[in-house]
Every structure is written in structure tokens, then in C-alpha cells.
C-alpha positions as CSV (number, residue, x, y, z in Angstrom):
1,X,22.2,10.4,-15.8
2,X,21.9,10.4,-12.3
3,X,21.3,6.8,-10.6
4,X,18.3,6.0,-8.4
5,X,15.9,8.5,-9.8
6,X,14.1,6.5,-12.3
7,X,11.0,4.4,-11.3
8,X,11.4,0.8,-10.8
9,X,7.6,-0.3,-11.3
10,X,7.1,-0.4,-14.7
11,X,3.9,-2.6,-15.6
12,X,1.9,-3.1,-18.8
13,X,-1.3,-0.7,-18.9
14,X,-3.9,-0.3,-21.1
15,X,-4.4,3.6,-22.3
16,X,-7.8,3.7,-23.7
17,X,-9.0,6.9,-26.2
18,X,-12.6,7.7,-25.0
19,X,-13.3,9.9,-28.4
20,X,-12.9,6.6,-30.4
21,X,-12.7,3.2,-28.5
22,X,-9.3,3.0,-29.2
23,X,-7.2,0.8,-27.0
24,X,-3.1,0.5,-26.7
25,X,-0.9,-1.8,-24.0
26,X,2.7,0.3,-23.1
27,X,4.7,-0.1,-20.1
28,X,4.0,2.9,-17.3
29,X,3.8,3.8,-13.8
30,X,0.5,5.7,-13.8
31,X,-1.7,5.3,-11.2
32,X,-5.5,3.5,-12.5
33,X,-8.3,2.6,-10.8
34,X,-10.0,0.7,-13.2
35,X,-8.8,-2.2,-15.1
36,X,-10.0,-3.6,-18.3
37,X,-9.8,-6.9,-20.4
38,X,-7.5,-6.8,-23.2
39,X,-7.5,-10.5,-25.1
40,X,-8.1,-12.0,-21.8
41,X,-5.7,-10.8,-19.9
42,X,-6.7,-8.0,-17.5
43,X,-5.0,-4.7,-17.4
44,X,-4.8,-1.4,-15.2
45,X,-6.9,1.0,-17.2
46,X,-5.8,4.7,-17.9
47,X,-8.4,6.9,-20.1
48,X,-7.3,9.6,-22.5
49,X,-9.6,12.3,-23.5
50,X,-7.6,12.5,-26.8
51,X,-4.2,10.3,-28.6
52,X,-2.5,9.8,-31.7
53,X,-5.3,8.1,-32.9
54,X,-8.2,10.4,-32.7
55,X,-6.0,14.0,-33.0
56,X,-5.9,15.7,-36.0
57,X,-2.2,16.0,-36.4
58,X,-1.8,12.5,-36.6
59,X,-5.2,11.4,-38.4
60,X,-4.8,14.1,-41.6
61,X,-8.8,14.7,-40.2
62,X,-10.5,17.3,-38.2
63,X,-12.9,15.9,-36.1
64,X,-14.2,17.6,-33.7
65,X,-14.8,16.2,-30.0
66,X,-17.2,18.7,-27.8
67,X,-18.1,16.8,-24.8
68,X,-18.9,19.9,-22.9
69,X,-21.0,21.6,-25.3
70,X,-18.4,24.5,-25.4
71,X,-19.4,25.0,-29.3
72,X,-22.9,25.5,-28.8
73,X,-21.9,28.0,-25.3
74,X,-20.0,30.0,-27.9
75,X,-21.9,30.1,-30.6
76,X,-25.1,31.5,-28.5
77,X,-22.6,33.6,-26.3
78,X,-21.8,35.8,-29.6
79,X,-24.5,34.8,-31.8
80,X,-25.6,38.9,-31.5
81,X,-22.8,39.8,-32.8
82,X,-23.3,38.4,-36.3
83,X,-24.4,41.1,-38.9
């Protein structure tokens, strides 16, 4: 491995899953603008549209998360097309 590439600023961050709530401390070098409290300790917050515990390869489920309304724009796009 080459020297001197790797980041130096690890820090603990909470990743927080907006589909269910769900929130996890790693180690990263994102950048946040938010922070949030985590058993009283306050953490740079990072928020993910989707993770391991909400998509369906890892929960056996399929849930469905349509924040945009993309389902409904479809289903009325080619709704005249059903016989």
C-alpha cells in the first residue's frame, strides 16, 4: 500500500437510516452538519436514505420506501395502457 494516502481524521459518527429511525456509531471521515445525541454523548450526524437495516437484501422483507411519489407518477403515467 502506498504511505500517506489514507486519511488521518477518523472520528466516531452517527449514520442514521431516515426510512426506519435506525441509528449506528462507526468511525468515518464524512463531512456532517448536523449532530445528534446518542446516550448522551453528541455525535456528527450523517443521514442515509437506505442501510442494512431497512434494505431488502438484508431484512428478507420488501418494503417499499416512496418518498417522492414515483409509484403513484407511474402508475397514472401508464395507467391507459391497462386493458
Amino acid at each position: 500500500m502506498k504511505a500517506g494516502i489514507h486519511p488521518e481524521d477518523y472520528r466516531m459518527v452517527a449514520f442514521k437510516d431516515m426510512s426506519n429511525n435506525d441509528v449506528f456509531l462507526i468511525k468515518s471521515t464524512c463531512e456532517t452538519k448536523e449532530n445528534l445525541e446518542v446516550d448522551g454523548v453528541e455525535y456528527p450526524l450523517f443521514k442515509l436514505e437506505i442501510s442494512r437495516t431497512s434494505h431488502p437484501y438484508y431484512t428478507g422483507k420488501m418494503k417499499l420506501v416512496d418518498t417522492a411519489g414515483r409509484i403513484d407518477k407511474f402508475k397514472t403515467k401508464y395507467a391507459k395502457f391497462k386493458k
